[in-house]
C-alpha positions as MATLAB code, in Angstrom:
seq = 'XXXXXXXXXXXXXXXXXXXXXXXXXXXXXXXXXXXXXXXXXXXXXXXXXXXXXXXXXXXXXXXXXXXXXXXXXXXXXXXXXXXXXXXXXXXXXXXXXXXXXXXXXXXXXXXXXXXXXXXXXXXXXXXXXXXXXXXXXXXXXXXXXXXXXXXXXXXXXXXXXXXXXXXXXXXXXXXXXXXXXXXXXXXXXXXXXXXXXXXX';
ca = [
      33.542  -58.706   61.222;
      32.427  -56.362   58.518;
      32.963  -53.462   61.025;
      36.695  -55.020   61.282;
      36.790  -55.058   57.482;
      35.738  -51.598   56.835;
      38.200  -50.376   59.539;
      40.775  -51.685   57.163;
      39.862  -50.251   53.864;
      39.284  -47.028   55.577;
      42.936  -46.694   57.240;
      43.987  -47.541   53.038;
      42.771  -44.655   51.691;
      45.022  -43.020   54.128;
      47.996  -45.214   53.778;
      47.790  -46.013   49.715;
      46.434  -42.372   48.586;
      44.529  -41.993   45.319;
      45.802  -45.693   44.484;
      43.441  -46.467   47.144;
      40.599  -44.678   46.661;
      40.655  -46.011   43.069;
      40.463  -49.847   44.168;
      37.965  -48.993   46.770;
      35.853  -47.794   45.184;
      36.070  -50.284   42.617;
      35.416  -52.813   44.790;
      32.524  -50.739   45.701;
      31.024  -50.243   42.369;
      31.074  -53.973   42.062;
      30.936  -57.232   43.995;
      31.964  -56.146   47.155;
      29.219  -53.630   48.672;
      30.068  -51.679   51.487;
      29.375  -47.832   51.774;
      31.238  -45.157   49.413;
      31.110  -43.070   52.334;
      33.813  -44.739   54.206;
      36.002  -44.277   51.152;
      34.832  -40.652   49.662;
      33.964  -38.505   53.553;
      37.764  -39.485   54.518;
      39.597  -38.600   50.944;
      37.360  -35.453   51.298;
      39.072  -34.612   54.997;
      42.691  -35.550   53.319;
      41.648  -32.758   51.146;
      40.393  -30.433   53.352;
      43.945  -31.080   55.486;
      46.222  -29.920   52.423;
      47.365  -34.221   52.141;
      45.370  -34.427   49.337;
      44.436  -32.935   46.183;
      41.094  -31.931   45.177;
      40.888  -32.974   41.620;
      42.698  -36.370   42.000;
      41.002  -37.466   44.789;
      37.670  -36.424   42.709;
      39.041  -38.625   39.557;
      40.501  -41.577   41.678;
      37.184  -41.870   42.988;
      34.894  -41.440   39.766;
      37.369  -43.559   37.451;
      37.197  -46.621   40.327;
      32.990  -46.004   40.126;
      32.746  -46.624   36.754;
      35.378  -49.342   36.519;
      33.843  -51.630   39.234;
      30.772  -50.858   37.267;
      32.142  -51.961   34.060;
      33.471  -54.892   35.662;
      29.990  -55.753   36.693;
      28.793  -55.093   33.025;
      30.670  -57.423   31.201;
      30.160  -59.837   34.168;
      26.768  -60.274   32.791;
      27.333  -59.131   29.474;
      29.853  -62.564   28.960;
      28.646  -64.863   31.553;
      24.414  -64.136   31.941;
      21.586  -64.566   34.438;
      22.668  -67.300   35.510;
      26.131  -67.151   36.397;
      25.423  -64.398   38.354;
      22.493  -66.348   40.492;
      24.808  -68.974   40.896;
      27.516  -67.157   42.846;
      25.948  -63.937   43.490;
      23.762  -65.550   46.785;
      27.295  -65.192   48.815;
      27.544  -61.389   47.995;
      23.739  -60.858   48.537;
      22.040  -60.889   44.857;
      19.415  -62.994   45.429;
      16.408  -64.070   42.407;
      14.283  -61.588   43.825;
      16.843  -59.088   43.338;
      18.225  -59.985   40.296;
      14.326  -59.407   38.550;
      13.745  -56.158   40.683;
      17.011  -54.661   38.882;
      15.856  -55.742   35.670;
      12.404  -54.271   36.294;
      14.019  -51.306   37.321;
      16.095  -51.444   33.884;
      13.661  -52.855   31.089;
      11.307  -49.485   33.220;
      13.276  -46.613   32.858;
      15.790  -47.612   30.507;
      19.256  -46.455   29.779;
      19.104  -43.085   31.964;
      18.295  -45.708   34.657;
      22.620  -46.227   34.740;
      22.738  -42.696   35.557;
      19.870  -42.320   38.480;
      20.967  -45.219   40.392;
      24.908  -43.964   40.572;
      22.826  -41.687   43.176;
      20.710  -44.256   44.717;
      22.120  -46.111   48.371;
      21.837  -49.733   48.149;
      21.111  -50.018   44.381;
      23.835  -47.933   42.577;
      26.380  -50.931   42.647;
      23.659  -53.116   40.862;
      22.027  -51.584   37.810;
      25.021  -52.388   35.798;
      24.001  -56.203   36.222;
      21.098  -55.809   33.790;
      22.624  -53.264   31.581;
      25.224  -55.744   30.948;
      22.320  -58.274   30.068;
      20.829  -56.004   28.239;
      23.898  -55.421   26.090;
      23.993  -51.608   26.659;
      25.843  -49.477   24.702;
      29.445  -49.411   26.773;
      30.404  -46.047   25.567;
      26.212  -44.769   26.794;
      26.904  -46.504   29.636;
      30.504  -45.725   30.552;
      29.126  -41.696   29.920;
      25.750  -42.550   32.402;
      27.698  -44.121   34.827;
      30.624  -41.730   35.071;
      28.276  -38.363   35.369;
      26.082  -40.341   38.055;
      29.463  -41.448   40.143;
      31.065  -37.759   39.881;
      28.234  -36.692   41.357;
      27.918  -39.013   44.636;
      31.797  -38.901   44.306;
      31.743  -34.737   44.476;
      28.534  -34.957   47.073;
      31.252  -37.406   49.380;
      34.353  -35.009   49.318;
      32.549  -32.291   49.746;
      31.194  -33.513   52.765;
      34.295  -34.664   54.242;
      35.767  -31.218   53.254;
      33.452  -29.451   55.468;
      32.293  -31.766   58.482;
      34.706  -34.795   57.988;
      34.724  -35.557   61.527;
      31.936  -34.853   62.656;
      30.247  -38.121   62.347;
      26.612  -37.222   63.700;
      26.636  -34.343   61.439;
      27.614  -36.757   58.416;
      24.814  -38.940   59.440;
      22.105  -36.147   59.476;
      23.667  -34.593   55.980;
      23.600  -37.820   54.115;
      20.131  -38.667   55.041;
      18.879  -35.220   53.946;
      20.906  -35.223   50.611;
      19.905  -39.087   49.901;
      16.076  -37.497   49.958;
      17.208  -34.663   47.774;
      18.648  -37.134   44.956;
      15.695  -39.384   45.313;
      13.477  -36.449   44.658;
      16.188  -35.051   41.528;
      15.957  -38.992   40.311;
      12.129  -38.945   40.127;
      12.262  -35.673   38.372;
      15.332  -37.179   35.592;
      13.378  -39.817   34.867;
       9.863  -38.359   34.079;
      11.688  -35.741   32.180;
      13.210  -38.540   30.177;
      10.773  -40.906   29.522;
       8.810  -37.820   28.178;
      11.229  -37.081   26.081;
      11.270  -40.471   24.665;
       7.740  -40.886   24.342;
       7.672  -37.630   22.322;
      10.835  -38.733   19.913;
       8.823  -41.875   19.550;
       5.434  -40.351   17.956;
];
């Protein structure tokens, strides 16, 4: 069924244009998870074709990021914990969950908006506790929109160069995923050593 349902949104970006890739990957960024890839590799293809253009695709795709992710923020910024517990368990945010994102948050702090726009599996998320947190929206809206560009760019320009070439995609992805983990690691020390030294 979810195959089915990706399918769908995938022949959108196609039919609705940068319209598209903006709700996508809204719907990405927030309570519907399901991969940016399917959105960004494709737009990046359109581009490569001459049916798209470059720097709208690149904006359709960054603005939808960071206003899924908003959406998410004041989500829990209005509502709290515990509305989110309560109907989060039929999108997959269970307890668990919930408290390993705000570990993650409370950990690293702020900069943590920007490193997990790059993460697989987490970047929809860490706006949940920023929102509980109360985050600054305009910090966060600046985090969360130079994280997105990035994955956003790092999609196009895949789909520019090998868009259908699916086993190529797969082996790419994997090796830039470990690239960005290792570029995360190395934000975040460099931060929190910055902070530690402002704070003395």
């Amino acid at each position: 069924m979810l195959e089915n349902i990706i399918n769908y949104l995938v022949s959108l970006v196609a039919d609705w244009g940068y319209l598209g890739i903006f709700l996508l990957m809204a719907l990405e960024s927030s309570f519907f998870p399901f991969p940016s890839e399917v959105v960004m590799i494709p737009a990046g293809y359109l581009v490569y074709t001459g049916q798209m253009n470059l720097y709208l695709a690149f904006g359709a795709g960054t603005l939808g990021s960071l206003a899924g992710a908003i959406f998410n923020y004041y989500l829990c910024y209005f509502f709290g914990r515990a509305f989110i517990l309560k109907y989060g368990k039929y999108i997959g945010i269970t307890d668990e969950k919930m408290a390993k994102f705000e570990r993650f948050f409370n950990k690293y702090g702020e900069i943590s908006t920007f490193n997990c726009r790059l993460i697989p599996g987490i970047r929809q998320y860490i706006s949940l506790p920023a929102g509980l947190a109360k985050m600054n929206i305009f910090t966060f809206s600046l985090y969360t929109t130079l994280g997105a560009g990035i994955w956003v760019a790092i999609l196009i320009a895949i789909g520019y160069y090998i868009g259908d070439q699916k086993e190529l995609i797969k082996e790419y992805l994997t090796q830039i995923t470990i690239c960005l983990l290792i570029a995360v690691a190395i934000i975040t020390i460099i931060y929190l050593y910055i902070q530690k030294r402002s704070k003395k």
